[in-house]
C-alpha positions as CSV (number, residue, x, y, z in Angstrom):
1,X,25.9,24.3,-21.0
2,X,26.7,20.8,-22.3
3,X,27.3,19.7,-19.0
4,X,23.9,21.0,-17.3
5,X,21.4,19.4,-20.7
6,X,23.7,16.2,-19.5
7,X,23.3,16.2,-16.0
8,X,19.2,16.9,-16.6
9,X,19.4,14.1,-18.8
10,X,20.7,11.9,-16.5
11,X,18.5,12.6,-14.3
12,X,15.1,12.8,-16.1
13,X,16.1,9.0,-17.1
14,X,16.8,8.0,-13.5
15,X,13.7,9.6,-12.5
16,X,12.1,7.8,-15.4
17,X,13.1,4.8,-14.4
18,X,12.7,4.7,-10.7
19,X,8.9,5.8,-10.9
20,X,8.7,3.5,-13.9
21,X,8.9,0.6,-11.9
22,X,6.4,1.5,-8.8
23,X,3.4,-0.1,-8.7
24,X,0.7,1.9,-8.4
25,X,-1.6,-0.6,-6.2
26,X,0.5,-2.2,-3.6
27,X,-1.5,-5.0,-1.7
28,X,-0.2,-5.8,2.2
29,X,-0.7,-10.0,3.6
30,X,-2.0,-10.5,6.2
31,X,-1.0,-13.0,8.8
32,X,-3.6,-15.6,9.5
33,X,-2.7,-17.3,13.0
34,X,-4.3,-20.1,14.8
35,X,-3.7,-21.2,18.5
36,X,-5.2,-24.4,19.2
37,X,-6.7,-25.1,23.1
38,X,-7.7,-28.2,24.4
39,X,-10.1,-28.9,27.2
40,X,-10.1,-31.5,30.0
41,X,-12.2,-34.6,30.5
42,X,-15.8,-32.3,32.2
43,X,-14.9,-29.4,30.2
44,X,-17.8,-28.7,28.0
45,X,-16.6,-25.6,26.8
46,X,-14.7,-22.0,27.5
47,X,-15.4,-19.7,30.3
48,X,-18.4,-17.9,28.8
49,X,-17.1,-14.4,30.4
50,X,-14.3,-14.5,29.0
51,X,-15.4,-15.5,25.4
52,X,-15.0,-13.3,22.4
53,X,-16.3,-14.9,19.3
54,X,-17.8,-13.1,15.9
55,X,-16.4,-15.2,13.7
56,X,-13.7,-12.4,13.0
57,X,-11.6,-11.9,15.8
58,X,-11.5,-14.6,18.8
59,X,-9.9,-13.5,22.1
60,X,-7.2,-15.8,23.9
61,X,-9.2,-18.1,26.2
62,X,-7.5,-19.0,29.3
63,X,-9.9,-20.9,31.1
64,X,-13.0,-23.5,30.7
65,X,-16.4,-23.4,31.3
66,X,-14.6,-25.2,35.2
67,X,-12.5,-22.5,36.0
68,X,-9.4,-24.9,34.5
69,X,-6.5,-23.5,32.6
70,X,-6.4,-24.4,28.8
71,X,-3.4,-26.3,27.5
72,X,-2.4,-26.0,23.8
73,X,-2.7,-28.2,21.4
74,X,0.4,-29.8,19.1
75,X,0.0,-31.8,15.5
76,X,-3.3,-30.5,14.8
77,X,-4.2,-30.1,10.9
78,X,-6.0,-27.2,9.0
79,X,-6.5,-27.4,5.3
80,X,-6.8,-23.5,3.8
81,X,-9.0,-23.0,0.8
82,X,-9.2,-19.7,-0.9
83,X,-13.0,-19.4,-1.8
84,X,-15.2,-17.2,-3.8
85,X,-18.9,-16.2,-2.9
86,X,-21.5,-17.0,-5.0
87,X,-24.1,-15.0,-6.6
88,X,-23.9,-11.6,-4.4
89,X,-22.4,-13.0,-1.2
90,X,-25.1,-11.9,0.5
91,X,-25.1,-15.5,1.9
92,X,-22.2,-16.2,2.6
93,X,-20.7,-15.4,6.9
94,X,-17.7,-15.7,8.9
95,X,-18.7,-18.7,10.9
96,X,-19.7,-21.9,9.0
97,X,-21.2,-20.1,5.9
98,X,-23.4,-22.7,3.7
99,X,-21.6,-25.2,1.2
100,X,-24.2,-23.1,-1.6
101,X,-23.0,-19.8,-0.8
102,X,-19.4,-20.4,-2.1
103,X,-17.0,-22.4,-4.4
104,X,-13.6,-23.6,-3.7
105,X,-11.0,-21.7,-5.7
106,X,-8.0,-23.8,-4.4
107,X,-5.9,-25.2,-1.5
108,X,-3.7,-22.7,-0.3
109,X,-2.1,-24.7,2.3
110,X,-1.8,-27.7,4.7
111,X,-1.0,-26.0,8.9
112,X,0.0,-27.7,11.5
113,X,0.3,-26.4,15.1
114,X,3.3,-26.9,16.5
115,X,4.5,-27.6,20.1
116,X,2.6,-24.2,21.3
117,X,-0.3,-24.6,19.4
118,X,0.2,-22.3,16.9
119,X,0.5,-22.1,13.1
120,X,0.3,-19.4,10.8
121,X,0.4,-17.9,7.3
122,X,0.5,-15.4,5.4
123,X,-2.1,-14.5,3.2
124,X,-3.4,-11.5,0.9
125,X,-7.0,-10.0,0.8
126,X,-9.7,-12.4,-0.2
127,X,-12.1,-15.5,1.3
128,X,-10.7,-18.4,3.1
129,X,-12.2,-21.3,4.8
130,X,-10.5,-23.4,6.9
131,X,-11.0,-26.7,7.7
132,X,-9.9,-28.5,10.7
């Protein structure tokens, strides 16, 4: 019998401790990526039938407003700020929001695209505005 209360005991204190040390909210990052495009001297813009832009979610753009293949871009900057709305948010949107409807919590990092004109990070749930 002493060797059953011990065994329970064991394991009522493992069981204590594993659950002990859960976290009851677990938050997932996301992965913010850029992919910077140039244009060619002409090129006034991307192929409007192919363009995807709400601010949210911006499809891959092969080709400008000429018919001509994008090239990416290399050792282009992007300052992140993590940001907080003002008042009720209602103001503040995805695509250039107004300086009034937010303030600047802090710098969260300093990107650079690399030789396929991409950079990335990693961040958690939350406002960001980034600045090329």
């Amino acid at each position: 019998m002493t060797k059953r209360i011990k065994l329970m005991s064991i394991l009522a204190f493992a069981l204590v401790l594993i659950f002990g040390f859960v976290s009851q909210n677990a938050f997932a990052d996301s992965r913010l990526t850029i992919v910077k495009y140039g244009l060619i001297p002409g090129a006034s813009g991307f192929s409007k039938n192919q363009t995807t832009n709400d601010g949210l979610k911006i499809n891959n753009l092969p080709l400008d407003n000429l018919g001509n293949e994008l090239s990416v871009v290399s050792g282009i900057h992007y300052l992140v700020y993590e940001i907080s709305p003002i008042g009720n948010g209602s103001e503040l949107t995805a695509t250039n929001p107004p300086q009034s409807s937010y303030r600047i919590s802090k710098e969260i990092a300093d990107l650079v695209t690399d030789s396929n004109g991409v950079t990335s990070l990693s961040v958690s749930d939350g406002y960001y505005l980034i600045e090329e």
